[in-house]
N, C-alpha and C positions, 0 to 999 in steps of 0.2 A: 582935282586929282583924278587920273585914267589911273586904275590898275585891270589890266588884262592878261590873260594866257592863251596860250597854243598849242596844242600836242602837234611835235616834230618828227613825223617817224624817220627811223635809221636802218640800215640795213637789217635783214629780218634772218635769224635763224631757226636751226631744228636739231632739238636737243633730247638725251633718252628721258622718255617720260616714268621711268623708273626712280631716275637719279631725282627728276625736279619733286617728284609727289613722297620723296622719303620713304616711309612706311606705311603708305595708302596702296592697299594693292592694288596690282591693273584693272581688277573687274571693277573696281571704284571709281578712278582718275580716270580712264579709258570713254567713261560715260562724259566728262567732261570735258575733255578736248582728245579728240579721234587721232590715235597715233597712224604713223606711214609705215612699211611695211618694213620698215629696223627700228620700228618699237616707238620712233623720235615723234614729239611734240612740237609744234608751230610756236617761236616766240620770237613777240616784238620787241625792240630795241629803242624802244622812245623816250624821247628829251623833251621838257617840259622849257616854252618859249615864257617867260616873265616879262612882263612891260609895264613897267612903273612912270608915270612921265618921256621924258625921252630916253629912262635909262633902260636897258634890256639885258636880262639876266637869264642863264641857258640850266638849266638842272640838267647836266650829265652830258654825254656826246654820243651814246649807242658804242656798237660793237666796230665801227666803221669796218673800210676794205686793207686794215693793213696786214693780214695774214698772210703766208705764200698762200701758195694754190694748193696743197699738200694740207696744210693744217686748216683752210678754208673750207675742205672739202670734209674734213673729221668736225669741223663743230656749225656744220651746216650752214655755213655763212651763205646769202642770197644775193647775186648780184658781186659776187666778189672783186667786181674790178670797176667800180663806181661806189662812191661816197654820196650816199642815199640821204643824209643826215643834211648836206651843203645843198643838195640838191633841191630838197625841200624848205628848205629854211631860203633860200633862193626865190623858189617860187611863191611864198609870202612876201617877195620883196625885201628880205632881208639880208644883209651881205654880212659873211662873218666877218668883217670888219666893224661892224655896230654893236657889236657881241662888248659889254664892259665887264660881264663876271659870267663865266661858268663855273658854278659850284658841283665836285665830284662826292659824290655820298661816300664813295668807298674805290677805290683803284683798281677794282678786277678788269679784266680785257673789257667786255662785253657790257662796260657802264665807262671806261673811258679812254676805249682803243681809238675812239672816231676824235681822238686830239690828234695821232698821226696820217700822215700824208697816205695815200696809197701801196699798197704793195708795191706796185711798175713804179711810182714818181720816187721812193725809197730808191729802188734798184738804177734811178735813172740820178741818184745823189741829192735827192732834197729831202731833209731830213726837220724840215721847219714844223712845227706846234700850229695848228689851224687855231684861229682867233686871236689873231696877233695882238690886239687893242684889247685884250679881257686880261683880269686878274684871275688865276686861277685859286680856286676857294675846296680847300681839303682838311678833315678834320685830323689831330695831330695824333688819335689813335692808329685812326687809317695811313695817313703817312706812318708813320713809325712801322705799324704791320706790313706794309709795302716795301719799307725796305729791309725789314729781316721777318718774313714771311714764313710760317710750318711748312715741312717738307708735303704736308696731306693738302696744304696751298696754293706752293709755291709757282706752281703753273698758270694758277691764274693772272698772276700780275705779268707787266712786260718792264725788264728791265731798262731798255732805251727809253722806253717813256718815263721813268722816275729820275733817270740823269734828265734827261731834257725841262722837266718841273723846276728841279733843283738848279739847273744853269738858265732859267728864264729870268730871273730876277721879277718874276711878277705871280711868282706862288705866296697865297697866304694860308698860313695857318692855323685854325679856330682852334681854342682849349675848353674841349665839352660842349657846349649847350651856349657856351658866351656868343657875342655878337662882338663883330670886327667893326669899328668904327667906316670901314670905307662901306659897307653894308646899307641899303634903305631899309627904315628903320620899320616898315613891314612883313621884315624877312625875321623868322626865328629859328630855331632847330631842335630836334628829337634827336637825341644819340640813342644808338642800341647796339648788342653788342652780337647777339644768338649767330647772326651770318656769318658776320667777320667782326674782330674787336672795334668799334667805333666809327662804323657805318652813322653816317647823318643825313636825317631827313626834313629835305627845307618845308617851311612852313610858312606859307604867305595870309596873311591875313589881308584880305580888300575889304572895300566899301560895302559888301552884304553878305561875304560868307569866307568862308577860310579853304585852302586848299593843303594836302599834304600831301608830298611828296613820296609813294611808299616804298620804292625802292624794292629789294631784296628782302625785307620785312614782309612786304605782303606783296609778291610778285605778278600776281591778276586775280579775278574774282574767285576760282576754286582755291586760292590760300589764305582769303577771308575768314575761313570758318579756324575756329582756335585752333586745333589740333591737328590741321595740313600744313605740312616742314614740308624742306626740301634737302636731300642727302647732301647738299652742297652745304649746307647749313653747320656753325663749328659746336652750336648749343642748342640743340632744338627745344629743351625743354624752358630755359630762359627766354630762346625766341619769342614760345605762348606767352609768357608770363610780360614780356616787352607789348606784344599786340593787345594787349587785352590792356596795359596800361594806357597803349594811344586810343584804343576806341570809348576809353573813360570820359574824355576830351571831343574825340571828335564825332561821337554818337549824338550825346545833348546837342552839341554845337555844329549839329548840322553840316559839318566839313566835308570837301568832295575830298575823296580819296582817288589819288591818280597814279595806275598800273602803269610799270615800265613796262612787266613784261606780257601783259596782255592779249593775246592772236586779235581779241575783237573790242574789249572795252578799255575806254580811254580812261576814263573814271568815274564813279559811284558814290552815292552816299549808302550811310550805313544803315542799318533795322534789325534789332533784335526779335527773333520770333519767339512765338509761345511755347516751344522748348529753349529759351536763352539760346538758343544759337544765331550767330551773327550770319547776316546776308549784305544784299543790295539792295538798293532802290532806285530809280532816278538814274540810270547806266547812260551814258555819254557815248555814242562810236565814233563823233569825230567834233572836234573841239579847236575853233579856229573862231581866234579875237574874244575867245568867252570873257564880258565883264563880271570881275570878283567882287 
């Protein structure tokens, strides 16, 4: 049995580093990742590549290029007219075609706009779902939120991509924490709710160590530590209370913890210091065919 990973990077944006550190004030977060001169932070857009035997599972798709140029240019999308995400999963030799399940944690643009085509291939009328061969794997809080979304949300999702889900005939639906029978059975999940209602985070267990997916839960290394949110966050106070549940788990058990939105680390394990505050260890910057 191979179980392996890959971090996939996707198009990369830049976003206010006000909004991402919540209630950490700039003289704080500023130390941790150097804002541009509109305040904005550097973040990646990365999909975690699963290869279990021959089957190949994609955690999430990045922000892709389907923005106009107008709203590309307001959430700092990078390279907006290339799909950064095919690009690279290409240059592993991988064609989205061999893609049998991409699982979305949660449906915001910027975790799974890189299922639509381009901005220009939109305008030029192709309007098809990238990974034709994959089952799309969505939890059914998250769909449900996605399609009747808070007005303080609403903007993040895109509505052509949730008809497009729903007319694919190869959307599934997980309820909570269960496992779908089409699933390999080293796949589990962690629901939370702090970000968005029923965000899920996949959890691979391999042959020597476990990896989790942390999604929006814990966005890169400076939201490791309990009590850094992020204003996009619907419960911040839940959120801690959710993180500190998963590092119960994944501290003993030695789990690498893998950052979507990361500028520099792909993933880490965890270490509690002699003030109990959580850190890293072991930080990964780039992570291709790592055996689990």
């Amino acid at each position: 049995m191979s179980v392996k990973i890959s971090a996939i990077e996707g198009n990369r944006q830049w976003l206010d580093g006000g909004a991402m550190f919540g209630n950490a004030p700039r003289p704080v977060w500023e130390k941790w990742l150097a804002p541009d001169s509109l305040g904005r932070i550097p973040l990646a857009c990365r999909a975690l590549l699963i290869e279990i035997d021959s089957k190949k599972l994609l955690c999430e798709t990045g922000i892709g290029a389907f923005f106009e140029p107008k709203l590309a240019e307001r959430f700092g999308v990078e390279n907006p007219s290339q799909h950064v995400l095919l690009e690279n999963l290409n240059r592993l030799g991988v064609s989205e075609d061999e893609i049998d399940f991409v699982i979305l944690s949660h449906l915001h643009f910027d975790h799974a706009g890189g299922l639509l085509p381009t901005f220009e291939q939109m305008q030029s009328g192709n309007n098809r779902l990238h990974f034709p061969n994959a089952k799309y794997v969505v939890g059914s809080e998250a769909w449900t939120r996605a399609q009747n979304p808070h007005s303080r949300d609403r903007a993040s999702f895109i509505p052509d991509l949730i008809e497009a889900l729903k007319n694919s005939r190869r959307l599934v639906i997980v309820d909570g924490e269960s496992h779908p029978e089409v699933l390999p059975q080293h796949i589990k999940f962690f629901v939370s709710h702090g970000h968005t209602p029923g965000q899920m985070h996949t959890i691979l267990k391999g042959q020597n160590s476990q990896v989790v997916f942390a999604g929006d839960l814990v966005p890169g290394v400076p939201w490791v530590h309990l009590p850094i949110t992020m204003g996009y966050d619907r419960y911040p106070e839940l959120l801690i209370d959710e993180k500190a549940k998963l590092y119960q788990e994944a501290l003993p058990g030695h789990w690498w913890v893998f950052f979507t939105h990361d500028p520099k680390t792909v993933m880490a394990q965890l270490k509690k210091d002699e003030k109990g505050r959580y850190t890293v260890v072991n930080d990964q910057v780039k992570v291709e065919s790592f055996a689990v």
